[in-house]
N, C-alpha and C positions, 0 to 999 in steps of 0.2 A: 436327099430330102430328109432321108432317118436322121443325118447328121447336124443338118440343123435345129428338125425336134429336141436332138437332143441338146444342143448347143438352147436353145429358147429354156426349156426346162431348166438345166443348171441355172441360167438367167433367173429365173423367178426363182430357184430358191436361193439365190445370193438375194436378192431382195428380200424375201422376207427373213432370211436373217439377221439382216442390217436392222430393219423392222424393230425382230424381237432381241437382237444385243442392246438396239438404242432407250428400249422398253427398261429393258433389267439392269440396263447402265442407271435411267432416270431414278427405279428403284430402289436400287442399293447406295447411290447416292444420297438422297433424303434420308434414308435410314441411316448412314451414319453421321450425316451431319446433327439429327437432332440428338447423339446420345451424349456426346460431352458437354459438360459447362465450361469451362475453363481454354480459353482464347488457347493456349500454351498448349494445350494435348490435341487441340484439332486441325493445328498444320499440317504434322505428319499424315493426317487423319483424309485430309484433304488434298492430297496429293494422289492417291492414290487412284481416285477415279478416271486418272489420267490414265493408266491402264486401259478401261473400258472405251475410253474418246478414242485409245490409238485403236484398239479393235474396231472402231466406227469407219476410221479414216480407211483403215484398209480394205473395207466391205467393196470398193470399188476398183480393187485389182482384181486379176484372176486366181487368188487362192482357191485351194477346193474344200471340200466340206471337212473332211478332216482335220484340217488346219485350224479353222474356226471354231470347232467342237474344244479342240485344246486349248484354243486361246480362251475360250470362256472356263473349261475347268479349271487351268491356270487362276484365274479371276474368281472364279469360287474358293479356292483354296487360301486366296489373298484377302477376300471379305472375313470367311472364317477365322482364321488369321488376328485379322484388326477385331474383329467381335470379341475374341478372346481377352487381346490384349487390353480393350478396351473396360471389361471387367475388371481385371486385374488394375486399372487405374482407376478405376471407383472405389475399387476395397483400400489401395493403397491412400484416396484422398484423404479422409477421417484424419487419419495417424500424419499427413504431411501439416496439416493445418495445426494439430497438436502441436508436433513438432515448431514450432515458429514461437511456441510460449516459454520453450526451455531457459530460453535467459532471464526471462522473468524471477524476480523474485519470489513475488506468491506461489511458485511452484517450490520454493528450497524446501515446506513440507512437502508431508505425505496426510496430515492430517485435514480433513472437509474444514470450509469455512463457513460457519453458520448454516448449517443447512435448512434448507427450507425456507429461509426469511428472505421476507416482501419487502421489507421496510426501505424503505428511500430515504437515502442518506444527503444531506445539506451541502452541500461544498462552499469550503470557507480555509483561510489563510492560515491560522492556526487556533486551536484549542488547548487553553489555558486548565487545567485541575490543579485548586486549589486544595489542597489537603487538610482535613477539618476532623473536629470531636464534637460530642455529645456537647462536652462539657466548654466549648469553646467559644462558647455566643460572644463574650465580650472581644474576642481575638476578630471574629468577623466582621462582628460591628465596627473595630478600629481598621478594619481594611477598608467596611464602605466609604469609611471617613475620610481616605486619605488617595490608596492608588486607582482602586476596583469604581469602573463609576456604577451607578445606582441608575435603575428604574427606566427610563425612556434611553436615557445615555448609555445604557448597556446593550438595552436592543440595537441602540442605532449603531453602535460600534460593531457588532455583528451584522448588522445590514450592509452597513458601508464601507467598514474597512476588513470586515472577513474575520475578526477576532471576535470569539467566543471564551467568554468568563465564568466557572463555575466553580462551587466549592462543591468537592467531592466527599460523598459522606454513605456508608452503608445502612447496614437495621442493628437493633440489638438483637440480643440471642433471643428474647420473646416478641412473640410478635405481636404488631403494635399495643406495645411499651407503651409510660408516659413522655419516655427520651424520642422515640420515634415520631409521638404525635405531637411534640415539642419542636420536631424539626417539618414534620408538614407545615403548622401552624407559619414557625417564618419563612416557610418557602412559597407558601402562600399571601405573605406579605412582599417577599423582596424577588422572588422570582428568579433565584439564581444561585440554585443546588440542579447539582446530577446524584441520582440516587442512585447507588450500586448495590446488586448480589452479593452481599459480604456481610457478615456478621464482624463487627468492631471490636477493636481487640487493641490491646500497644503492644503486642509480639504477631500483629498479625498484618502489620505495613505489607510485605510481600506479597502477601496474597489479593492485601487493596491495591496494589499499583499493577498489579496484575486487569484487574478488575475496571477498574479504570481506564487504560490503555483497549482493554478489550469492549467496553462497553462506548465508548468514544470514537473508535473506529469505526462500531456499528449505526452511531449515530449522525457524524460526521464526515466528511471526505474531507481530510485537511490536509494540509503541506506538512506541517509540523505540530505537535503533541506534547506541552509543556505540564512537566510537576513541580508545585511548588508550596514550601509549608506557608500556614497561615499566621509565621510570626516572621516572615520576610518582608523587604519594604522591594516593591518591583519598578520600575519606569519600563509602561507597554510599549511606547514608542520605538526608544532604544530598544529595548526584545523584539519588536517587529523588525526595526533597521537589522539588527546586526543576526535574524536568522534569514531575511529574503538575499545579504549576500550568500549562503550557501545553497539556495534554493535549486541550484544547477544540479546542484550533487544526491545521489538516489539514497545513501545508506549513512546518514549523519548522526552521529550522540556529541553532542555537544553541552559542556559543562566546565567546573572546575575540575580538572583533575588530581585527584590524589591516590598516594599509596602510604595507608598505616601500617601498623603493626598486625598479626593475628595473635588477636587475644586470646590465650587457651588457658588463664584461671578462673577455675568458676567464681560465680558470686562476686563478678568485676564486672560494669556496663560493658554493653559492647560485646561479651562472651562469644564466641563463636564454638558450639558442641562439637564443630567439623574441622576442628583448625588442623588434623593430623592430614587433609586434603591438601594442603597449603605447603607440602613439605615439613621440616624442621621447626621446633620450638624457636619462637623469636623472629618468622619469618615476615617478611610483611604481603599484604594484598595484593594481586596485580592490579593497574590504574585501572581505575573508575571514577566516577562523576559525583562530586560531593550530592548526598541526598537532598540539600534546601530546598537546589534547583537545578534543573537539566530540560532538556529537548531534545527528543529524536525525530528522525524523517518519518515517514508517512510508514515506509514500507519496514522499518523498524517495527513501531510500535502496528502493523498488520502481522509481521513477524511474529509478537507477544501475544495478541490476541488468537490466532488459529492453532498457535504449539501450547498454550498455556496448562492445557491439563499435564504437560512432562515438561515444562520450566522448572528445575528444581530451588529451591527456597533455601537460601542460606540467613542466620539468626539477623543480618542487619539489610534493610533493603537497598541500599545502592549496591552494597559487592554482590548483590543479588542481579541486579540489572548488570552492571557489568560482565559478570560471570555469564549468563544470556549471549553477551556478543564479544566477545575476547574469540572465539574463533570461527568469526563470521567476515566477511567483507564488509568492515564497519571502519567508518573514517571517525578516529576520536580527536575532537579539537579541546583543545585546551585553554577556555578564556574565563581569565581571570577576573576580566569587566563585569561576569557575573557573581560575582561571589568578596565585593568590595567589605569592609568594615565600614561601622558607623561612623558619623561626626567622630573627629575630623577628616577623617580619609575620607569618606564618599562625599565630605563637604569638598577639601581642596581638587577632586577629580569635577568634580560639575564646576566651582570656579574656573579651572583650567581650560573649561570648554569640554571636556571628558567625562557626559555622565556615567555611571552604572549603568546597569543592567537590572542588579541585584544588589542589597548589601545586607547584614547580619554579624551578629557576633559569632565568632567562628568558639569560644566559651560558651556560649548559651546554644551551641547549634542553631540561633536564630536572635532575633534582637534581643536583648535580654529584658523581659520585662516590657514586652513588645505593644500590650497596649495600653501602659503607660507615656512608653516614648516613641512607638514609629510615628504618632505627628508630627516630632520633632524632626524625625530623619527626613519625615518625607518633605518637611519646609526648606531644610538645608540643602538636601539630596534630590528633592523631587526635579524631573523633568517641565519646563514650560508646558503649560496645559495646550499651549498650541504644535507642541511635538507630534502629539498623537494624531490630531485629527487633521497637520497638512501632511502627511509623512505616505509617500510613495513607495509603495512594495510591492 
């Protein structure tokens, strides 16, 4: 009779056993199911409770208490365990997510980008800066005339086809000037200046294209970033076509390319103070993109804009841009399309079927006398006004 007392006894405590593993199994399950986010770290996570199932299934053998007493410290030790681990993959998450941004471009600084700023940027195709003076009203006026359209047709080119035209212009050195309120007044009438941080200057191009690419960027989310003087004759069209073919590619400068001399007599244009950087007397530049006119991709000119306080300035601004990406992972294309001559050449390339891009006198660094004759170029040279607004990019 003792004997089966005592046999009954054992019996109810393997029950309530069973009971209280099935208890602490339900427990420690929920609990570690709710601690990870991430699908990927809670399979291992979830496996484990299989542990506690098989302690259940065996409740209905004849193990004795001491067996199940280890089975569960076992099972503590294994929670403990995952709890740990499971920390350690929270600490570790931050840094894996970082991690995934390193090919990124905008990580090649180390420098903040804009901090602090709200502003909501436009997304559009490309953004045009047209490079302008004080002293250049009639130069502008002859661009309204001919490539840059005016007033409703401006806005709606930015509407519709994602090109934005602006002539870029800083302040004088006092603040508002009568030059400065010279240039509100027509910007007020024509609606299409970008006004930059910069004090004007003609040895201070570098630090405006600087300024420009940087203040452009904040304004704009564009594919490409074009500078161009304002005694160039342009076809937008053709500049649209022939930059949405490289649109695939992340790190573009595209222009004419050339390589001068380095000028190291003073009091000769062109001087460069730094020419002993350049190697030997008589050396020439490494390529870069004539300054008329150029374009770079998006993450270029995000490049100029977040490094620009340690951009260094060399005396002419394209070997200044160049010098910027000469040892970066930058694809420099070389087309000539923009950087055509006046009548006759940019005439017989549009008879041929082959407009420009660009043209100028490569003597005047720009048409010569540009607004006298770019309505000429641009009657000879100009693209069909239906270029631009059927043209697919």
């Amino acid at each position: 009779m003792k004997n089966r007392n005592r046999d009954k006894v054992s019996l109810k405590w393997i029950v309530i056993l069973c009971i209280f593993s099935f208890a602490l199994g339900t427990l420690f399950s929920n609990r570690i199911w709710d601690l990870p986010d991430s699908e990927d770290q809670i399979m291992p996570i979830r496996r484990r409770p299989g542990n506690l199932a098989a302690i259940s299934d065996d409740c209905a053998t004849d193990k004795d208490k001491e067996d199940l007493i280890g089975e569960f410290s076992k099972a503590h030790e294994a929670i403990e365990s995952l709890d740990s681990s499971i920390a350690k993959l929270r600490m570790e998450l931050p840094s894996t997510k970082n991690s995934r941004k390193i090919g990124n471009f905008e990580n090649f600084s180390t420098i903040a980008v804009h901090p602090g700023s709200t502003e909501t940027r436009k997304m559009t195709f490309m953004v045009i800066g047209i490079n302008t003076a004080f002293s250049s009203r009639k130069r502008r006026d002859s661009v309204r005339e001919t490539w840059m359209p005016r007033g409703k047709s401006l806005l709606q080119l930015e509407q519709e086809k994602g090109i934005v035209v602006r002539f870029m212009i800083g302040h004088s050195a006092t603040s508002n000037s009568i030059l400065d309120r010279a240039i509100d007044s027509e910007d007020s009438q024509h609606k299409d200046f970008l006004r930059l941080e910069h004090i004007e200057g003609y040895h201070e191009l570098t630090a405006k294209t600087k300024a420009f690419f940087s203040t452009a960027v904040k304004k704009w989310d564009a594919e490409f970033y074009v500078k161009v003087d304002d005694d160039v004759h342009v076809n937008l069209g053709t500049l649209a076509a022939t930059l949405a073919r490289h649109r695939s590619r992340p790190r573009i400068y595209i222009g004419c390319m050339k390589s001068g001399p380095v000028i190291y007599q003073k009091n000769v244009k062109y001087h460069e103070p730094e020419y002993w950087k350049f190697g030997e007397e008589g050396n020439k530049y490494f390529r870069h993109a004539t300054g008329q006119i150029y374009a770079i991709s998006k993450d270029l000119a995000k490049y100029i804009s977040i490094n620009q306080p340690i951009l260094h300035k060399f005396a002419n601004e394209d070997v200044s841009l160049g010098a910027w990406f000469i040892g970066l992972e930058v694809e420099h294309i070389d087309d000539h399309n923009m950087c055509c001559g006046t009548p006759p050449q940019c005439e017989w390339k549009a008879q041929a079927g082959n407009v420009c891009v660009a043209s100028f006198d490569w003597s005047c660094s720009g048409i010569c006398k540009s607004v006298e004759r770019i309505k000429d170029v641009h009657a000879k040279c100009g693209e069909d006004a239906a270029t631009l607004w059927n043209a697919l990019f």
